[in-house]
C-alpha positions in Angstrom: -10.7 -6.4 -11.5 -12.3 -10.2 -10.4 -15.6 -10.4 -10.0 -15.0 -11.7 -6.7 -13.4 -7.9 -5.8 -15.3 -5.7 -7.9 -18.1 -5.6 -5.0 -16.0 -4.6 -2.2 -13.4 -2.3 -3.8 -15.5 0.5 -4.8 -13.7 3.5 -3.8 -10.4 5.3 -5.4 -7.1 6.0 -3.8 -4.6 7.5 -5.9 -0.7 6.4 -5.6 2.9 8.7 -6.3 5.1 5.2 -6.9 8.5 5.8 -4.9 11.5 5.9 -7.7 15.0 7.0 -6.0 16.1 9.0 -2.7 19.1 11.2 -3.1 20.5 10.9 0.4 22.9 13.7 -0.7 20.2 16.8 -0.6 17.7 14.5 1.3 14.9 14.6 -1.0 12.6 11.6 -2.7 11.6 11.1 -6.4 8.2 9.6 -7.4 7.0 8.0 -10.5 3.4 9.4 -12.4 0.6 9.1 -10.1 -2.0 6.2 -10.8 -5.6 4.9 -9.5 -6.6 2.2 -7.9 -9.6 0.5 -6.6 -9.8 -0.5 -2.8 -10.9 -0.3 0.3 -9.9 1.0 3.4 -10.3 1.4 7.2 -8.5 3.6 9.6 -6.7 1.7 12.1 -4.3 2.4 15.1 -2.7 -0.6 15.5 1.0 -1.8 16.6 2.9 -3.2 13.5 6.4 -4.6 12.5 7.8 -2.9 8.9 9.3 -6.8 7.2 12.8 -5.1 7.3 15.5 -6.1 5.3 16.3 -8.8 2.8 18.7 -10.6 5.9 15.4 -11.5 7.7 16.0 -9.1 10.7 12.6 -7.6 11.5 12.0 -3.5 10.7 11.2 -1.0 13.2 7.9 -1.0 14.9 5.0 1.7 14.1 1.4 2.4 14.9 -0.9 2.5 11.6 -3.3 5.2 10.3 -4.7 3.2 7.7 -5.7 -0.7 6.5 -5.9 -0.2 2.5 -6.9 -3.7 0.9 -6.9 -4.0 -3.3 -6.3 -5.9 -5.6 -3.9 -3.9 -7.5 -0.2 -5.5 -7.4 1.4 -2.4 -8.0 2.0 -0.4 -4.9 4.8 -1.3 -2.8 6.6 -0.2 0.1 7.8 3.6 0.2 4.8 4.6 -2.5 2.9 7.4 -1.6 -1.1 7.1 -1.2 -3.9 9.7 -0.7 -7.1 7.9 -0.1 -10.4 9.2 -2.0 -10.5 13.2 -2.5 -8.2 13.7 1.0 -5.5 16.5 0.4 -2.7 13.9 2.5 -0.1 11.8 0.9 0.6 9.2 3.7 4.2 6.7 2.6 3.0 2.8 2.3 4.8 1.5 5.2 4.0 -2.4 4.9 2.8 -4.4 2.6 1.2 -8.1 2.5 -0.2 -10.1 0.0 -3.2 -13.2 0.5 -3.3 -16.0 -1.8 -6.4 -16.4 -3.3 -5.7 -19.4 -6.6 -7.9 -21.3 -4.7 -10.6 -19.5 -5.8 -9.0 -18.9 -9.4 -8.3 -15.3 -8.4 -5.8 -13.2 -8.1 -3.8 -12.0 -5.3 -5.5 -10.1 -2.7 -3.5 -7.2 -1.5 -3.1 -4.9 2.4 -0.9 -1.6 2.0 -0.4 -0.3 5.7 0.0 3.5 6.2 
């Protein structure tokens, strides 16, 4: 972790990385589970999922949770339980800031 993030990402969420669906029997598979560090709020607001790689805009969705890390590996369709909750919730969006300016890396927001 930077030492520009290491003050503000000081809790734990815990991640089930998405791996296949089998649209046949309609169930998911996930990867092994792994931590990362972040930081979160909860947050109902209006958002647009990217969509697809033609550049037509997903489906629109209210969010439960802003999760902001520095971790580059969670993606869309990983699953996320925040801290010690008991609730997966699917990473619906996903955005990533910049921050070479500041000889850092990227700066992460997973939307639940």
């Amino acid at each position: 972790m930077s030492s520009i993030a290491s003050w503000s990402y000081a809790n734990t969420a815990t991640v089930k990385p998405f791996a296949s669906r089998d649209d046949w029997e309609g169930g998911e598979t996930y990867g092994a589970e792994y931590e990362i560090a972040c930081t979160w709020e909860a947050k109902s607001e209006q958002m647009r999922s990217e969509g697809g790689k033609s550049g037509a805009q997903g489906a629109e969705f209210m969010s439960r949770h802003m999760i902001y890390t520095e971790d580059l590996r969670p993606k869309r369709l990983d699953l996320i339980r925040l801290g010690d909750s008991p609730e997966w919730e699917e990473i619906r969006d996903r955005t990533e800031w910049d921050m070479s300016p500041f000889n850092d890396v990227p700066d992460v927001k997973l939307v639940t």
